[in-house]
VOBA-140212 format. One record per residue (C-alpha): residue number from 1; residue in three letters; x, y, z. Coordinates in steps of 0.25 Angstrom, whole numbers, plus 2048, in hexadecimal, padded with zeros to 3 digits. Layout:
BEGIN
{nr = NUM; rest = ALA; px = X; py = Y; pz = Z};
...
% end
This chain:
BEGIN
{nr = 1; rest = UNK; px = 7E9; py = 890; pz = 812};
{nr = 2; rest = UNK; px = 7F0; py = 887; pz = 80A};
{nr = 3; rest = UNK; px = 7ED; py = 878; pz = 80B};
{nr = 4; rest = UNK; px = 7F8; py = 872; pz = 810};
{nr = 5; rest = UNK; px = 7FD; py = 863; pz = 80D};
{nr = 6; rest = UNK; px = 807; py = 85A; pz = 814};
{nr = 7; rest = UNK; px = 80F; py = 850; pz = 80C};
{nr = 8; rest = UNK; px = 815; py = 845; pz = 818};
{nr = 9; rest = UNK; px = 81D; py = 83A; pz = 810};
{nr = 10; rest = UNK; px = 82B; py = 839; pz = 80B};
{nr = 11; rest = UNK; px = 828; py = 83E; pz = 7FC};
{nr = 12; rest = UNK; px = 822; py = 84B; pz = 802};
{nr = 13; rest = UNK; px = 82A; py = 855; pz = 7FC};
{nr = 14; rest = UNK; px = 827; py = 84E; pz = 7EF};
{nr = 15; rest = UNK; px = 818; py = 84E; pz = 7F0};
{nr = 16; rest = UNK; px = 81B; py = 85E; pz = 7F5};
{nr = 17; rest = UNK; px = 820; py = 862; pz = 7E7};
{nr = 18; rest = UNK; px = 817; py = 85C; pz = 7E0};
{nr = 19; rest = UNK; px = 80B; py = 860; pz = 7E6};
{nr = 20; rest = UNK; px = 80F; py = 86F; pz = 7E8};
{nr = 21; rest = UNK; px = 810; py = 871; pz = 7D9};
{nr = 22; rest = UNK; px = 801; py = 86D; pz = 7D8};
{nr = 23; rest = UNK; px = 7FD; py = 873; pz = 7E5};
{nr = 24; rest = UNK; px = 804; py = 87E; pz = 7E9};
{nr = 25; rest = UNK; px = 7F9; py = 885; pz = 7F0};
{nr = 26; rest = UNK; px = 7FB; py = 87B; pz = 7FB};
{nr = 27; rest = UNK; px = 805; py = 879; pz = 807};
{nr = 28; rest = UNK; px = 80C; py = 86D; pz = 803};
{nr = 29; rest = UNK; px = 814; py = 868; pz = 80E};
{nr = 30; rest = UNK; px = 81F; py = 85B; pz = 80E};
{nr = 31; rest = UNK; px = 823; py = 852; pz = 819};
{nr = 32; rest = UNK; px = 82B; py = 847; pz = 816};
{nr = 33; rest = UNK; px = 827; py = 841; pz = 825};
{nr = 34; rest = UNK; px = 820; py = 842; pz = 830};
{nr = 35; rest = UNK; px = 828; py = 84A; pz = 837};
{nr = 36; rest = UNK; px = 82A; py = 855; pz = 82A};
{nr = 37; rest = UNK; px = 81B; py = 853; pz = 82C};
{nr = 38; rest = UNK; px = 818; py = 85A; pz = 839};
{nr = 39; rest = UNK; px = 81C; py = 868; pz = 836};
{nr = 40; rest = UNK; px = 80D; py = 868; pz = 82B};
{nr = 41; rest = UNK; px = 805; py = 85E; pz = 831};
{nr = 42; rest = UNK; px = 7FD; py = 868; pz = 837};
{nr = 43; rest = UNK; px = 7FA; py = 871; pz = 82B};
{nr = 44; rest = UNK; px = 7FA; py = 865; pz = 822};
{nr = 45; rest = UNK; px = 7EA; py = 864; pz = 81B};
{nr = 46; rest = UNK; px = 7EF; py = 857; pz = 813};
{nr = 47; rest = UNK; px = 7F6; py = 84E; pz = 816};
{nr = 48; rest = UNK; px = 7FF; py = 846; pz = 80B};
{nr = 49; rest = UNK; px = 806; py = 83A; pz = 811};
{nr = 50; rest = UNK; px = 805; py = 829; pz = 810};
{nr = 51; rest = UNK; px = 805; py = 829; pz = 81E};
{nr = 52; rest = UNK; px = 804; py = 832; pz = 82C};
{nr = 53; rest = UNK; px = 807; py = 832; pz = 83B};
{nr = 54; rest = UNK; px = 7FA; py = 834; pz = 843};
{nr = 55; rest = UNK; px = 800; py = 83E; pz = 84B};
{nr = 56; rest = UNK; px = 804; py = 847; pz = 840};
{nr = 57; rest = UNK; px = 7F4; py = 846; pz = 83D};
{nr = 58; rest = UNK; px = 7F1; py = 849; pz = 849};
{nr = 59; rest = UNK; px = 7F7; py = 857; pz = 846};
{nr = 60; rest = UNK; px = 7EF; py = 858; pz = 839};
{nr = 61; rest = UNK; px = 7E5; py = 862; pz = 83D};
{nr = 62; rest = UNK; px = 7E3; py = 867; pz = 82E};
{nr = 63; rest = UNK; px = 7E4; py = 85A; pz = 828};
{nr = 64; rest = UNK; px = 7D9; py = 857; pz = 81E};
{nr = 65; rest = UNK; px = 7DF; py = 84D; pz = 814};
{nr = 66; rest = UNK; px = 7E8; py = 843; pz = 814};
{nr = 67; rest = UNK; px = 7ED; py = 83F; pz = 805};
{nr = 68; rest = UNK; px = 7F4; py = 830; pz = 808};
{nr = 69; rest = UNK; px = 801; py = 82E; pz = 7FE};
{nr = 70; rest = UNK; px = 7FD; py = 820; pz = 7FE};
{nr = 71; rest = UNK; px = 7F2; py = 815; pz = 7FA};
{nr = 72; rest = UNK; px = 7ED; py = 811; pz = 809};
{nr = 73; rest = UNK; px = 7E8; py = 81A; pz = 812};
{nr = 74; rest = UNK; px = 7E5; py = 812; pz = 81F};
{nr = 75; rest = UNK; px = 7F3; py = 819; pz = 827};
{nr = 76; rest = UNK; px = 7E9; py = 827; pz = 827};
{nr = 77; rest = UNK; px = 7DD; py = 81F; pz = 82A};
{nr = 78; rest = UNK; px = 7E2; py = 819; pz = 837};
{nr = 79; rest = UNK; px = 7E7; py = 826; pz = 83B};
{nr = 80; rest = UNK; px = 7E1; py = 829; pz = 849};
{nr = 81; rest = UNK; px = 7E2; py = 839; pz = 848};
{nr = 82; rest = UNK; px = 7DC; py = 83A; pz = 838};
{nr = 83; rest = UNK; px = 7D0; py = 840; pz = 839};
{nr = 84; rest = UNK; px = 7C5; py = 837; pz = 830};
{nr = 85; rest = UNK; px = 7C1; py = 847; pz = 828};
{nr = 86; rest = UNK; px = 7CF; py = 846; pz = 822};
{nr = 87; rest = UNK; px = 7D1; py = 842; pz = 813};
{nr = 88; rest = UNK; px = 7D9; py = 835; pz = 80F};
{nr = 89; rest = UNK; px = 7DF; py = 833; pz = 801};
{nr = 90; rest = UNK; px = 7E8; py = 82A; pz = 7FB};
{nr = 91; rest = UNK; px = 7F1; py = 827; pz = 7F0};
{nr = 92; rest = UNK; px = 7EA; py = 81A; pz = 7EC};
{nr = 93; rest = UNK; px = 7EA; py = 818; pz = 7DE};
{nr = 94; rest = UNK; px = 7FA; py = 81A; pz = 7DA};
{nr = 95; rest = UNK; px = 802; py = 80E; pz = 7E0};
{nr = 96; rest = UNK; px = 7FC; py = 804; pz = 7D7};
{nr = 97; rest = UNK; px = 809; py = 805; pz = 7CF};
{nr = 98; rest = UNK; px = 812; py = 803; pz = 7DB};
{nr = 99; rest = UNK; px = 80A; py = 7F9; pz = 7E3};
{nr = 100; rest = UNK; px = 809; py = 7EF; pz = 7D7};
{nr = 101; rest = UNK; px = 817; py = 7EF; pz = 7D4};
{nr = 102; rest = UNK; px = 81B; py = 7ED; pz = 7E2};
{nr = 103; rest = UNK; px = 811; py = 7E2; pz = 7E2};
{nr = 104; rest = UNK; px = 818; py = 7DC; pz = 7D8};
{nr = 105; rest = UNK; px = 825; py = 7DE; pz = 7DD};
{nr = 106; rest = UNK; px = 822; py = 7D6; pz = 7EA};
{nr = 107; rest = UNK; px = 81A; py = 7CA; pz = 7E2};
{nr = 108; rest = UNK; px = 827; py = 7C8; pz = 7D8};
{nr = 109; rest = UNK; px = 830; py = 7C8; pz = 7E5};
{nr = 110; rest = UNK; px = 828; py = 7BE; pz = 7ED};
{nr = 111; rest = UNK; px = 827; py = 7B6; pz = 7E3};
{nr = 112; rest = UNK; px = 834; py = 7B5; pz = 7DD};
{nr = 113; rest = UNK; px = 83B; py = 7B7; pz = 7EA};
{nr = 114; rest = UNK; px = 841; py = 7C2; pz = 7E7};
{nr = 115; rest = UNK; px = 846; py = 7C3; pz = 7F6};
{nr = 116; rest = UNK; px = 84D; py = 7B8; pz = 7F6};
{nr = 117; rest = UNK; px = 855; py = 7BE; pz = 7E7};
{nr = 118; rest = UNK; px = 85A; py = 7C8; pz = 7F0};
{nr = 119; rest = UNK; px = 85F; py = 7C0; pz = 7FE};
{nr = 120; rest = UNK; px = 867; py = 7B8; pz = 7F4};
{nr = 121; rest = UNK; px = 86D; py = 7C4; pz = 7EC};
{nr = 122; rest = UNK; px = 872; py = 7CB; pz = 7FA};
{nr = 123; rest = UNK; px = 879; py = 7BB; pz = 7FD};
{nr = 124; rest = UNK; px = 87D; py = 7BB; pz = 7EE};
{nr = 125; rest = UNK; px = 876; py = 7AC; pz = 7ED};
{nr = 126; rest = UNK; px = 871; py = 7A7; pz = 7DE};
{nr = 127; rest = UNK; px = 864; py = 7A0; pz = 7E2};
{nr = 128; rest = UNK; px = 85A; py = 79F; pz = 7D7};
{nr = 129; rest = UNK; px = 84B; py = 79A; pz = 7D8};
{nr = 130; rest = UNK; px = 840; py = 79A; pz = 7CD};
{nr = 131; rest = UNK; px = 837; py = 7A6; pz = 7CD};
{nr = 132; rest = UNK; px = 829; py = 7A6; pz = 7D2};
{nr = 133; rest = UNK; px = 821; py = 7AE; pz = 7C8};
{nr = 134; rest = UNK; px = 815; py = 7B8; pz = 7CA};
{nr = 135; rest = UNK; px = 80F; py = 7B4; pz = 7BF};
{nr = 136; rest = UNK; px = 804; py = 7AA; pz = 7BF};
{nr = 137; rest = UNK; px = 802; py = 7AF; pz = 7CD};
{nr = 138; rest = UNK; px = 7F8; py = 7B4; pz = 7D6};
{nr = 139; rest = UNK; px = 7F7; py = 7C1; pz = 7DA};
{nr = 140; rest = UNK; px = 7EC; py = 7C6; pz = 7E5};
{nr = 141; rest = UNK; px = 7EB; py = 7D4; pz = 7E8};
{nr = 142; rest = UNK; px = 7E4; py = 7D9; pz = 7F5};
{nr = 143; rest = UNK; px = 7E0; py = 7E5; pz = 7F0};
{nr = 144; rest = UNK; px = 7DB; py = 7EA; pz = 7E3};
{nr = 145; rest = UNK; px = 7DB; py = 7F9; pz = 7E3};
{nr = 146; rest = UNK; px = 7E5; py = 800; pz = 7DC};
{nr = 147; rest = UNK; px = 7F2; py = 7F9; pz = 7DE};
{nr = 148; rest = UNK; px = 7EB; py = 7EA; pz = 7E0};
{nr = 149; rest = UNK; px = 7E7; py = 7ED; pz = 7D0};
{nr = 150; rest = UNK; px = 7F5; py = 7F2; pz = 7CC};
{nr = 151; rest = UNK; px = 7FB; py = 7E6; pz = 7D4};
{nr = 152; rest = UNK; px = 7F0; py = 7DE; pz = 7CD};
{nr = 153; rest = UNK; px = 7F5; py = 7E2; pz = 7BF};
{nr = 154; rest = UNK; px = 802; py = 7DF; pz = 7C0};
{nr = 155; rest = UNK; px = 802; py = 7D1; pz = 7C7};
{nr = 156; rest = UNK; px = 7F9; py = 7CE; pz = 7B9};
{nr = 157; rest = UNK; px = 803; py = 7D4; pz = 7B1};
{nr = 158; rest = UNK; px = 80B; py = 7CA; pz = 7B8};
{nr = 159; rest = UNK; px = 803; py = 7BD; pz = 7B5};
{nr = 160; rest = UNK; px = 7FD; py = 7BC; pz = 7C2};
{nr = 161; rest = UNK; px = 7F0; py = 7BA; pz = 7C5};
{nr = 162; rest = UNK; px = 7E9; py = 7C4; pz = 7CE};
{nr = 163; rest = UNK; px = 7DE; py = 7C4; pz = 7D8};
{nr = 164; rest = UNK; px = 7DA; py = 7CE; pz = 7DF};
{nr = 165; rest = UNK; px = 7D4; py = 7D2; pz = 7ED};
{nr = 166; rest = UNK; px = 7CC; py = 7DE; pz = 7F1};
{nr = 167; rest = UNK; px = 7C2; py = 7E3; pz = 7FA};
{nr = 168; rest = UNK; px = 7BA; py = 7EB; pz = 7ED};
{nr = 169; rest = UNK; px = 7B6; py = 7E0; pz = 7E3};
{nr = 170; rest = UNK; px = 7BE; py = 7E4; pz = 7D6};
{nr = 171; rest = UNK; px = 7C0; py = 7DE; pz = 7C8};
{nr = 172; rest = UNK; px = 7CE; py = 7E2; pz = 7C0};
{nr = 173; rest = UNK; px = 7D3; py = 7DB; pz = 7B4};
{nr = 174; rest = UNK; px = 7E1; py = 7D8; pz = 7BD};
{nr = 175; rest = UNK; px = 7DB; py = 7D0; pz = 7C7};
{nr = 176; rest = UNK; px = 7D6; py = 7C3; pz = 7C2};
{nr = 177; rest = UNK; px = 7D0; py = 7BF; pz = 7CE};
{nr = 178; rest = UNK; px = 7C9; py = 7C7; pz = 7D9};
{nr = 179; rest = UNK; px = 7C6; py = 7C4; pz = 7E8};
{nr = 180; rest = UNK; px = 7BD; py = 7CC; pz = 7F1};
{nr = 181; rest = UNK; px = 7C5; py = 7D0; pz = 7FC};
{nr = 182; rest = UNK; px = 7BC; py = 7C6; pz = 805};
{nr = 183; rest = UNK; px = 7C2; py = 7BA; pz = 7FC};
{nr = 184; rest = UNK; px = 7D0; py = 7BE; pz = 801};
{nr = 185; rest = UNK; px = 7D3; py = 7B1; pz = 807};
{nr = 186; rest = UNK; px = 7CD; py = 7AB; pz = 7FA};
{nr = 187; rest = UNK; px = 7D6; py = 7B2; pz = 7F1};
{nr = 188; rest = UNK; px = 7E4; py = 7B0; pz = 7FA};
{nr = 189; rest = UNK; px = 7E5; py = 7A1; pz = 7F8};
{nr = 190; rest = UNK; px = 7E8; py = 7A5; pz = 7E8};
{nr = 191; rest = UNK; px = 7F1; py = 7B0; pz = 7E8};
{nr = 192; rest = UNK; px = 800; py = 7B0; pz = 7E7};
{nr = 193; rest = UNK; px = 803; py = 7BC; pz = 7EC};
{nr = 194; rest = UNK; px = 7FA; py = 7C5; pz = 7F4};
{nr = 195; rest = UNK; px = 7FC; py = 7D2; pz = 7F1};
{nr = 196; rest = UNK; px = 7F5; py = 7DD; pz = 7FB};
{nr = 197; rest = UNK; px = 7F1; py = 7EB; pz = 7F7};
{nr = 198; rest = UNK; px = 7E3; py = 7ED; pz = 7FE};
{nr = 199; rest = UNK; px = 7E2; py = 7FA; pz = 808};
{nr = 200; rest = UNK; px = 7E4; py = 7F7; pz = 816};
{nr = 201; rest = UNK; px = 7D7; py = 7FA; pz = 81C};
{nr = 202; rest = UNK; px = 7CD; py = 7F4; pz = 828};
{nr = 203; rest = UNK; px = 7CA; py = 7E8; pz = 81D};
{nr = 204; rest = UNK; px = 7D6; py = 7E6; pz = 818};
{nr = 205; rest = UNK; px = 7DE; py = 7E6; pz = 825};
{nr = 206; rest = UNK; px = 7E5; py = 7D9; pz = 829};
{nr = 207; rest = UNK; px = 7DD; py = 7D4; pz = 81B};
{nr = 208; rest = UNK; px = 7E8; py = 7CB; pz = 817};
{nr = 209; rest = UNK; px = 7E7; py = 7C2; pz = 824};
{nr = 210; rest = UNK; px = 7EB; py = 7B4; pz = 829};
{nr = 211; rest = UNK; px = 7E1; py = 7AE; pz = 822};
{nr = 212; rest = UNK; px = 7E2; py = 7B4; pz = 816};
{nr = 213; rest = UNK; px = 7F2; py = 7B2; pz = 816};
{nr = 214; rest = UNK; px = 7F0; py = 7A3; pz = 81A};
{nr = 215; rest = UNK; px = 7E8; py = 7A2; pz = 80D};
{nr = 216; rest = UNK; px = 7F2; py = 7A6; pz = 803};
{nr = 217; rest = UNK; px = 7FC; py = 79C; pz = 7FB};
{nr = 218; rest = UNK; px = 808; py = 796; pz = 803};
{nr = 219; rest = UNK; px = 80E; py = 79E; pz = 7F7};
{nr = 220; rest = UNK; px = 808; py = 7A9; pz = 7F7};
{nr = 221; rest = UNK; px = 80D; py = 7B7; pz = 7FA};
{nr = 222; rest = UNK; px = 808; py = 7C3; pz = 7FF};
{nr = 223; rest = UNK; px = 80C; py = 7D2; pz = 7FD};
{nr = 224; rest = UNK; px = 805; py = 7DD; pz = 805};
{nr = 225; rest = UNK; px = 807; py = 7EC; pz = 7FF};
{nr = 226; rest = UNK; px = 7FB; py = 7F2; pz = 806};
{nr = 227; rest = UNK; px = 7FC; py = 7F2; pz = 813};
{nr = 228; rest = UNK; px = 802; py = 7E9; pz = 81F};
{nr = 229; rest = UNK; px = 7F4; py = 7E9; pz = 827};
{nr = 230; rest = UNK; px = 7ED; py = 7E2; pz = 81C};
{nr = 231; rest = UNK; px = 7F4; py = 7D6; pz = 820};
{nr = 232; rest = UNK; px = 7F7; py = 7CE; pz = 82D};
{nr = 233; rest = UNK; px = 804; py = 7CE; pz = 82D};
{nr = 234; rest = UNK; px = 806; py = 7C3; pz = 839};
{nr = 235; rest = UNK; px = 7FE; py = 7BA; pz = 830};
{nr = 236; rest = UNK; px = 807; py = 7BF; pz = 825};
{nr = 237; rest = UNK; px = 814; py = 7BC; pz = 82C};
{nr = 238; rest = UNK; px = 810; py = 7AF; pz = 830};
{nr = 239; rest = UNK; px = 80B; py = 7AB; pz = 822};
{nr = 240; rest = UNK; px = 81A; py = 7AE; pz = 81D};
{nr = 241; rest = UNK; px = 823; py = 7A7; pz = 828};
{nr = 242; rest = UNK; px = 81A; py = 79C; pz = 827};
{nr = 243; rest = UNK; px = 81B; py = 79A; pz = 819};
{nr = 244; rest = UNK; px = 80B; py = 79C; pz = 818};
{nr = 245; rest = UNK; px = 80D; py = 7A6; pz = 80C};
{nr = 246; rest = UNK; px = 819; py = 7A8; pz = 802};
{nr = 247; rest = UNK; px = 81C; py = 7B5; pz = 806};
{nr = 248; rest = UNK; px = 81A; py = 7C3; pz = 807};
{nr = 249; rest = UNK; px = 81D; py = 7D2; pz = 803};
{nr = 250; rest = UNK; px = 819; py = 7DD; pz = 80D};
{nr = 251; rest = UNK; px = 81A; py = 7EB; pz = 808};
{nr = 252; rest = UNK; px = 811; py = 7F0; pz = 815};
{nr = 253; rest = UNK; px = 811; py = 7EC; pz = 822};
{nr = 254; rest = UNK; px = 808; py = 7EF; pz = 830};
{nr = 255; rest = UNK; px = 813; py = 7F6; pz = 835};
{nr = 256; rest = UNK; px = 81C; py = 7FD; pz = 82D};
{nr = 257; rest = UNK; px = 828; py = 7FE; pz = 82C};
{nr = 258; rest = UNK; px = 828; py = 7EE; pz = 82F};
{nr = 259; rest = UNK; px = 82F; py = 7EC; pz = 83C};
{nr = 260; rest = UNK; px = 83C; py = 7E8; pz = 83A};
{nr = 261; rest = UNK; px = 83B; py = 7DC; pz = 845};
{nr = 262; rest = UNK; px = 830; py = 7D5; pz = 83A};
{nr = 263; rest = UNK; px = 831; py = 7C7; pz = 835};
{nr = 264; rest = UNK; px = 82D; py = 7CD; pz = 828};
{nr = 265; rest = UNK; px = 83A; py = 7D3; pz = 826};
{nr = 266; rest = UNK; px = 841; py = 7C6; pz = 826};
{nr = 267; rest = UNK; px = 83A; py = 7BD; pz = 81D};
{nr = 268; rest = UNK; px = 83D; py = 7B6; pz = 810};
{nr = 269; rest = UNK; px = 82F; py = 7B6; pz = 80A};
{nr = 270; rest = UNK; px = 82D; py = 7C1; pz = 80D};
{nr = 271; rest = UNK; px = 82F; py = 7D0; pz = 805};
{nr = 272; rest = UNK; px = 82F; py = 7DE; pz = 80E};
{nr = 273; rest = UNK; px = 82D; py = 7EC; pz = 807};
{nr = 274; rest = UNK; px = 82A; py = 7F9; pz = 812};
{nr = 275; rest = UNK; px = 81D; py = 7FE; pz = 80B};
{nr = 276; rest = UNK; px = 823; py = 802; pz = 7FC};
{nr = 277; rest = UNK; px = 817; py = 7FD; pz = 7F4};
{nr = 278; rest = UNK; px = 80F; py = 808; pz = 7F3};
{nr = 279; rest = UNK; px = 81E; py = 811; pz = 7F1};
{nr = 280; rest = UNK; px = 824; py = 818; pz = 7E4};
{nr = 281; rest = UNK; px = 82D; py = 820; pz = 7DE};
{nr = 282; rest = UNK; px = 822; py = 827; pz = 7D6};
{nr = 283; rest = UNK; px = 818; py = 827; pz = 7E4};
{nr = 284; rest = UNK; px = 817; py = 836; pz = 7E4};
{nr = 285; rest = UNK; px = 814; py = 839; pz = 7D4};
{nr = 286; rest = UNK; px = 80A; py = 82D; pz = 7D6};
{nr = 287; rest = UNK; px = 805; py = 834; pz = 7E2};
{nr = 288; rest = UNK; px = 801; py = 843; pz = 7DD};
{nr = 289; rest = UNK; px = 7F6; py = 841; pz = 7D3};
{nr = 290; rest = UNK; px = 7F0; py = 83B; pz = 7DF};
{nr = 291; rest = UNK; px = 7F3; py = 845; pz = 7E9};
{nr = 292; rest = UNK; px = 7F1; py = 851; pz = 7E1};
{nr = 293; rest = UNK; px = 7E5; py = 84E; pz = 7DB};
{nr = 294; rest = UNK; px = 7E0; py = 84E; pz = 7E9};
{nr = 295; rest = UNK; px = 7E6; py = 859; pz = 7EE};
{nr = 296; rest = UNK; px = 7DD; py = 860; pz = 7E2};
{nr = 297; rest = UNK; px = 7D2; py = 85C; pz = 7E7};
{nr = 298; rest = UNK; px = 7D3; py = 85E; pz = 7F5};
{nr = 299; rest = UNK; px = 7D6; py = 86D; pz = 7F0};
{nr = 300; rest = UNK; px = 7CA; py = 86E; pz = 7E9};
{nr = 301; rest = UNK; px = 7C2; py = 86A; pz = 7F8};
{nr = 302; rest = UNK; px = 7C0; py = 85B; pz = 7EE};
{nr = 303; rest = UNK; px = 7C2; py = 852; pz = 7FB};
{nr = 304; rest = UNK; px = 7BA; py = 847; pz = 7FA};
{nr = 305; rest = UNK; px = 7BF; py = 846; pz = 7EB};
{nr = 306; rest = UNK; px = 7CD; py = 843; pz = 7EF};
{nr = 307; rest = UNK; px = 7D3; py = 837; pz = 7E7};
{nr = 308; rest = UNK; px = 7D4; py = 82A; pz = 7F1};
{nr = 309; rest = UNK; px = 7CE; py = 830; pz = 7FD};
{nr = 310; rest = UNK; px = 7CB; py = 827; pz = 808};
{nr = 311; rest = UNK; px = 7BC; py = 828; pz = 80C};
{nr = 312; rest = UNK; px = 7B8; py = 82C; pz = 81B};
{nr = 313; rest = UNK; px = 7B1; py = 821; pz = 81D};
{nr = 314; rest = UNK; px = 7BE; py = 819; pz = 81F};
{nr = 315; rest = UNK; px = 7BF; py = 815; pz = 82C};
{nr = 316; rest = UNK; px = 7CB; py = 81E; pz = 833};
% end
């Protein structure tokens, strides 16, 4: 009996034709949504997907591995009906490029206003202002895995000074000063811009808090491209119409998509973008070496060898 593999994401088809090529001893099948995704959920062996509906792996009953397309894996563990014998990988490793350049993106935007560039091109207004520079800066990154040392590099490249926060003590030539994360509160009081790329986990959740934001500069902004839970977004909000903090860029949110009734949507110091960070146009080329590697191994009976596979001790 061939082992069969679902591909649930819009890019399925793509991931198909590739994978086949190098696998075509397997059952490959692509679904583009959920409801594509019904007609082979219950044959499906692995799963290949950022994220699934609870129901759907309800139905699962031959599902022995789920391969995640991205960095995080807390939507799997938080399923209800995921068995704790199921294997979790991810994709960690290959959105340092992405991540870091969006990073950058939002840290030149908030701090030249770039926002404000484009309200006054659509009402054809010439308003000039001097520009706030990067450089000379700090940076402080929540975070310092893959993506946090890319982010890392380029904000030095930049003449910034970096500091950096983890819960893993780490020493890297583009942090020039770091924090444990216990010294958070320490290390917001000098930063700039707060830049958060740490895994949402039962630590890390509603991290960023209150206290922590009432610490930062007056002008001071944070940009959060992790996940929306790691920060307090009351707090967050009533930081920002107060004038607490400078601003902010949100690329993640507790609920998303953001509802469209949210103050967030409506404010000047303040940037929106739905979840693109981790996005590409290369994703799926930077994907494969990844995913085929482990499904390799997985062949070969190598489970406990797959490449970022999420121990069982993880609470689920």
């Amino acid at each position: 009996m061939k082992t069969t593999l679902l591909i649930l994401d819009q890019q399925a088809e793509e991931y198909k034709k590739a994978l086949e090529a190098s696998f075509p001893e397997w059952a490959i099948r692509a679904a583009a949504d959920e409801q594509a995704a019904e007609a082979f959920i219950e044959q499906a062996e692995i799963l290949l997907t950022f994220r699934i509906a609870d129901d759907l792996v309800q139905r699962a009953s031959r599902l022995r591995w789920i391969q995640g397309l991205g960095t995080g894996v807390d939507w799997f563990l938080q399923l209800p009906s995921l068995g704790k014998d199921i294997l979790i990988t991810s994709t960690r490793g290959i959105h340092g490029p992405q991540m870091s350049e969006m990073a950058l993106l939002l840290m030149l935007a908030l701090s030249r206003d770039f926002p404000a560039v484009i309200r006054n091109q659509a009402k054809q207004a010439w308003e000039r202002w001097p520009a706030e520079l990067l450089w000379g800066k700090t940076a402080g990154i929540l975070g310092l895995g893959t993506i946090g040392t890319e982010i890392a590099a380029k904000c030095q490249a930049f003449g910034m000074r970096v500091l950096g926060v983890d819960l893993v003590p780490k020493e890297l030539e583009t942090v020039d000063c770091f924090y444990p994360a216990v010294d958070l509160l320490q290390a917001v009081r000098e930063i700039d811009f707060l830049i958060i790329v740490t895994p949402l986990t039962s630590l890390t959740r509603k991290w960023v808090d209150e206290k922590m934001i009432s610490a930062m500069k007056p002008t001071a902004f944070l940009i959060n491209l992790a996940r929306g839970e790691i920060v307090d977004e009351e707090a967050l909000l009533r930081a920002l119409q107060s004038g607490r903090i400078a601003g902010a860029a949100l690329d993640v949110f507790s609920q998303e998509p953001l509802p469209k009734d949210h103050p967030l949507w409506k404010m000047k110091n303040v940037i929106i973008t739905p979840h693109l960070g981790g996005t590409s146009t290369t994703y799926v080329a930077q994907a494969l070496p990844i995913i085929t590697e482990n499904m390799r191994r997985y062949a070969e009976g190598k489970h406990e060898t797959l490449i970022n596979l999420i121990p069982k001790c993880i609470e689920r």
